[in-house]
N, C-alpha and C positions, 0 to 999 in steps of 0.2 A: 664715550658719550656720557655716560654716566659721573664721568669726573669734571663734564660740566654742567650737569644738570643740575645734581645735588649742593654745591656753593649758590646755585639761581634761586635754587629753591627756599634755602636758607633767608635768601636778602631778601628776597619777596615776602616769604613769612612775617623777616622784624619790619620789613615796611609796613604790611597790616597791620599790625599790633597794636602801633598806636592808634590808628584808625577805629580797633573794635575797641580798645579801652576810652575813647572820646565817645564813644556812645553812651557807655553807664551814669545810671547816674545815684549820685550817692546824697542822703541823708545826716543833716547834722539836728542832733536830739539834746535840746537844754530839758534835765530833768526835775526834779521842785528842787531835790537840795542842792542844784548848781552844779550838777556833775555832766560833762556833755560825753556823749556816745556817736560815735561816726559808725553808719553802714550803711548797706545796699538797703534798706528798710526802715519804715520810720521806726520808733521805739513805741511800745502801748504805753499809756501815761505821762508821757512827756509834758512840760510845759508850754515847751514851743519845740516847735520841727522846720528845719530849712534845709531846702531844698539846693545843694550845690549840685552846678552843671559846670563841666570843665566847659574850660574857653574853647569854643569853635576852631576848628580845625581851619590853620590859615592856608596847608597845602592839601590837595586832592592826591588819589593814588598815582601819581605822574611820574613816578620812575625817581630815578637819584638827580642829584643835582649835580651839575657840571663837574664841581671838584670831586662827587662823589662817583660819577662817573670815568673822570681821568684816573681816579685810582683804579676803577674795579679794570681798566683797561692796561693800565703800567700792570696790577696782579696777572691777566691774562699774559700779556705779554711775557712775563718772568715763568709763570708756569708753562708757557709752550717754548720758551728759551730751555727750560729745565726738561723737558720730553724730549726734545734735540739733543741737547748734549747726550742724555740717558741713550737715546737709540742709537747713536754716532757707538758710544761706549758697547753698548751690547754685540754690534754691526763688529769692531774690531777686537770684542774678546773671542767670537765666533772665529774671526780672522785667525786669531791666535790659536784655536783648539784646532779649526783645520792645517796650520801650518805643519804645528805641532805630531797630527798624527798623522801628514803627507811625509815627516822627517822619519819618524819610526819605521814608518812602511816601508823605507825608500833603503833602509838599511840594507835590506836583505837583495843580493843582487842579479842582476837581469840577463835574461839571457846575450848572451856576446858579449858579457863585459868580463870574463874570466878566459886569462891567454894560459896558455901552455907553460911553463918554463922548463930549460933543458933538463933538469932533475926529475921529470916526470909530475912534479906538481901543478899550481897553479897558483898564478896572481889577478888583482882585480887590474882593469884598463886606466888609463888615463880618461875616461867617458865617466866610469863611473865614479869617480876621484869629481869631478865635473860636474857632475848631477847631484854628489852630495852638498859639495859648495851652493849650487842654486838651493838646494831646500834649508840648508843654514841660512843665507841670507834673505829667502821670502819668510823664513819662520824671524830674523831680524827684522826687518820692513816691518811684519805685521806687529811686532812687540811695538815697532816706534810708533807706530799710528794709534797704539792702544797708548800708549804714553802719552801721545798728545792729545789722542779724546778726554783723555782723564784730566790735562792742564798738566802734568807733570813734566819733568826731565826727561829728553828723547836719549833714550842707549842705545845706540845700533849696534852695540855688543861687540868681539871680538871683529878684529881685522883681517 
């Protein structure tokens, strides 16, 4: 909210401005030796003193005009274009961090997936051989989604 307020606030500001600067009004001071002095005040001893008023205001506070409008609207557009992309982006490096430590986890193996073999030892199953393929390629998937949030080259990584 605040990251639209503060741009509104801004353009509102430089609209007034002119506004309160077309109020003042300034002093032009011919002094004897022909020296003239511009201010908000007449000068003491001046020759002569006139009295400039800027030209009347031809617009009132009535917002931007069309074309200054179609901008500030093409700007919105591009900055909520750009918070999209950004959340798409964040959405799939999260993707990526949880693939990532669903694969680590996955390492270590599950009950039933360790067979006997006739030498008294053990091997892991074809299950678990299985299950590591799937967390390879969702930890792939979610890289390529993170590639293309980004605009980049999609890798789907080894085969």
């Amino acid at each position: 909210m605040l990251k639209v307020l503060l741009p509104l606030s801004f353009l509102l500001a430089a609209a007034l401005c002119p506004q309160l600067a077309a109020a003042q009004v300034n002093y032009k001071s011919t002094m004897p030796d022909g020296k003239v002095i511009y201010g908000d005040k007449p000068v003491p001893g001046a020759d002569k003193v006139e009295q400039l008023k800027p030209p009347a205001a031809t617009k009132g506070i009535t917002g931007p005009s069309a074309q200054e409008a179609a901008v500030l609207r093409q700007l919105e557009q591009n900055r909520a274009a750009r918070e999209s992309k950004d959340d798409r982006i964040r959405a799939a490096e999260q993707a990526v961090a949880k693939a990532e430590a669903a694969l680590a986890a996955g390492k270590e193996a599950l009950p039933g997936e360790h067979v006997g073999t006739a030498g008294g030892g053990q091997r892991l199953t074809d299950a678990y051989w299985e299950r590591q393929k799937q967390l390879e390629q969702s930890l792939a998937r979610a890289r390529a989604q993170l590639a293309a949030a980004r605009g980049g080259p999609v890798n789907l990584g080894p085969r």
